[in-house]
Structures are given as structure tokens and as C-alpha cells.
N, C-alpha and C positions, 0 to 999 in steps of 0.2 A: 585750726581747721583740720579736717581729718579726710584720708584720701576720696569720701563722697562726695565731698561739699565742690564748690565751685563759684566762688566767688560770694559763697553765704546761699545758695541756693543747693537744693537736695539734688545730684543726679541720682538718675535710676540706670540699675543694673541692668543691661539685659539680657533677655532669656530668648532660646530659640534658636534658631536658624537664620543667616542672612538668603539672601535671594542669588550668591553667588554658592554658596554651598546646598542649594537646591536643585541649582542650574547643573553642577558637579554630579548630584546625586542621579538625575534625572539621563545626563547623557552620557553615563555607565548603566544605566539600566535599559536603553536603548541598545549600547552596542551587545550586554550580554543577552536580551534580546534575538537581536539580529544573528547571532549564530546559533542561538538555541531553535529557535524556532525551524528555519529548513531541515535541520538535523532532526527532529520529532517529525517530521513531515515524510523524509527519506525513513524513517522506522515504522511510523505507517502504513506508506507506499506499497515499501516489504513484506508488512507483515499480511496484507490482502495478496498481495503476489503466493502468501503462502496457501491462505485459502484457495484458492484457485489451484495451486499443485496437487493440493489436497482433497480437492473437487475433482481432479482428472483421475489420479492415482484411484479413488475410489471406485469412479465409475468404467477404468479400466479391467476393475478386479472383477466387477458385477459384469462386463461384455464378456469376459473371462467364463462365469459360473454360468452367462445362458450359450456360452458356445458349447460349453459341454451338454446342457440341456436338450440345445435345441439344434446342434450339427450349424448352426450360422450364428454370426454377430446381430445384433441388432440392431435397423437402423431408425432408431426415438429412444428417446430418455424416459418416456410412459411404460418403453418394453422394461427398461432397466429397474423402474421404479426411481427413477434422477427428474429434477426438474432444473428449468435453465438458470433458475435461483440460485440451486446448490451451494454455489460459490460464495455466499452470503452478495451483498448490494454492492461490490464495486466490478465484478464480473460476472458475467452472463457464460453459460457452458451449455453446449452443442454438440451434435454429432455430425460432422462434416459430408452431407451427401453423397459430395462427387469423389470421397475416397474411400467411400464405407462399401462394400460388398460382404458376401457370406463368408468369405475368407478373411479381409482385411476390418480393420475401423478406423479412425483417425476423431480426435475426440479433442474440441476444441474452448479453449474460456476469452471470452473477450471482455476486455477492460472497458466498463462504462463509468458513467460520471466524473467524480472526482479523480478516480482514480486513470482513468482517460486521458485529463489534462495533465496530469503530476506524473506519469509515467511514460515519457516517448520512449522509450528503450524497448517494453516490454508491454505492447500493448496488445498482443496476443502469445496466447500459450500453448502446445499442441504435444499431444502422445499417441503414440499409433503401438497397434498390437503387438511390434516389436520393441515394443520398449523406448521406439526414437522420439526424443523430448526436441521440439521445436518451439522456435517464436519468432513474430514480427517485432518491428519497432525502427527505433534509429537502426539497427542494425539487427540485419535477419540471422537467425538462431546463436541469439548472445548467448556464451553459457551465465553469466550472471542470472538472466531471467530463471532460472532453474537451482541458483546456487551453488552453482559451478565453478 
């Protein structure tokens, strides 16, 4: 007899996978998983936080070029040629009424949707004609929200 046989009957080899080396594979791809995933989530989060920096920094520069224009700031995003879109879809941006005057502006992005939920830190962003970079959240005026 030769190591296949078994008693005069043929076994068979097998091929594949058991269901414990499955079970192995399966709850390693779970845990790498589970830490990939928030970490892509926290780089996302950021990188909309960027747009919105990016959205104020511009429409700073433009209350900038109509102050020279027009001896006052302006207060709508129509005067600037900005819309509250700018920000692209996870913040909305604004021009803060109650601190806007011919002399001052305060120029604000708020976090909608997704990024609303996924961002307690930094759920609003704020820049005033002095350069002062604010924000709400867990905690008011994080420097993180600004990259700081």
C-alpha cells in the first residue's frame, strides 16, 4: 500500500482552505479594518476643513480689493462675487451680519452634513479683517481647527 490508500480504498488530497483558516483570515481583516477606516475618515474630515480655510482666506482677499474700491467692506457674498457653496458641500460660508460694518467684516464657514457629524471640534471657522482665525466646536478657537 502506498501512503494514499487506506485500507485498499483511494483517499483524496485536499485542496483549499479549512474553515478555521478562513475564520483567521477574515478576523485580520476586520481588525486592519477597524483602524483603517477612522484614520481615512480623520483625513477627510481635514481635508474639507481645508476647503473651508481656503473659502475664507479667498473671500477675505476679495472684501480686501472691494474695500479699496469702494471705502467699506461688504456686507453679501453677491457684492464679493462668493457663494455660500464656495466651500465645496461639507461647509457653507457667510458673512457674519452682526460684525460686519464699513470698517470691520467677519467671514464665517459652517460645517454641514457629513462633515457636521464627523467634526465636533471644528464645526465653525471664522476670519475677521485682522487676520483673527476663530472657531467653534468642542472647544472654542482650537488652534488645530486652522492647523495650528
Amino acid at each position: 500500500m502506498n501512503r494514499w490508500t487506506n485500507k485498499g480504498s483511494l483517499m483524496r488530497r485536499q485542496h483549499g482552505f479549512s474553515m478555521i483558516e478562513m475564520m483567521i483570515v477574515l478576523v485580520i481583516m476586520a481588525i486592519l479594518a477597524s483602524i483603517a477606516i477612522p484614520s481615512y475618515r480623520k483625513y477627510g474630515v481635514r481635508s474639507h476643513r481645508v476647503d473651508a480655510q481656503r473659502a475664507l482666506t479667498d473671500l477675505a482677499a476679495r472684501q480686501e480689493r472691494f474695500l479699496y474700491s469702494n471705502n467699506a467692506y461688504a456686507s453679501d457674498l453677491a457684492s464679493l462675487g462668493g457663494s455660500s457653496s464656495q466651500a465645496g458641500a461639507y461647509y457653507s460660508v457667510g458673512i457674519d451680519p452682526a460684525n460686519t460694518s464699513s470698517t470691520t467684516f467677519k467671514l464665517v464657514a459652517t460645517a454641514t452634513g457629513t462633515q457636521k457629524r464627523d467634526d465636533d471640534a471644528c464645526q465653525t471657522l471664522s476670519l475677521d479683517q485682522a487676520g483673527r482665525q476663530g472657531s467653534t466646536g468642542t472647544a472654542a478657537n482650537d488652534p488645530a481647527c486652522w492647523g495650528r
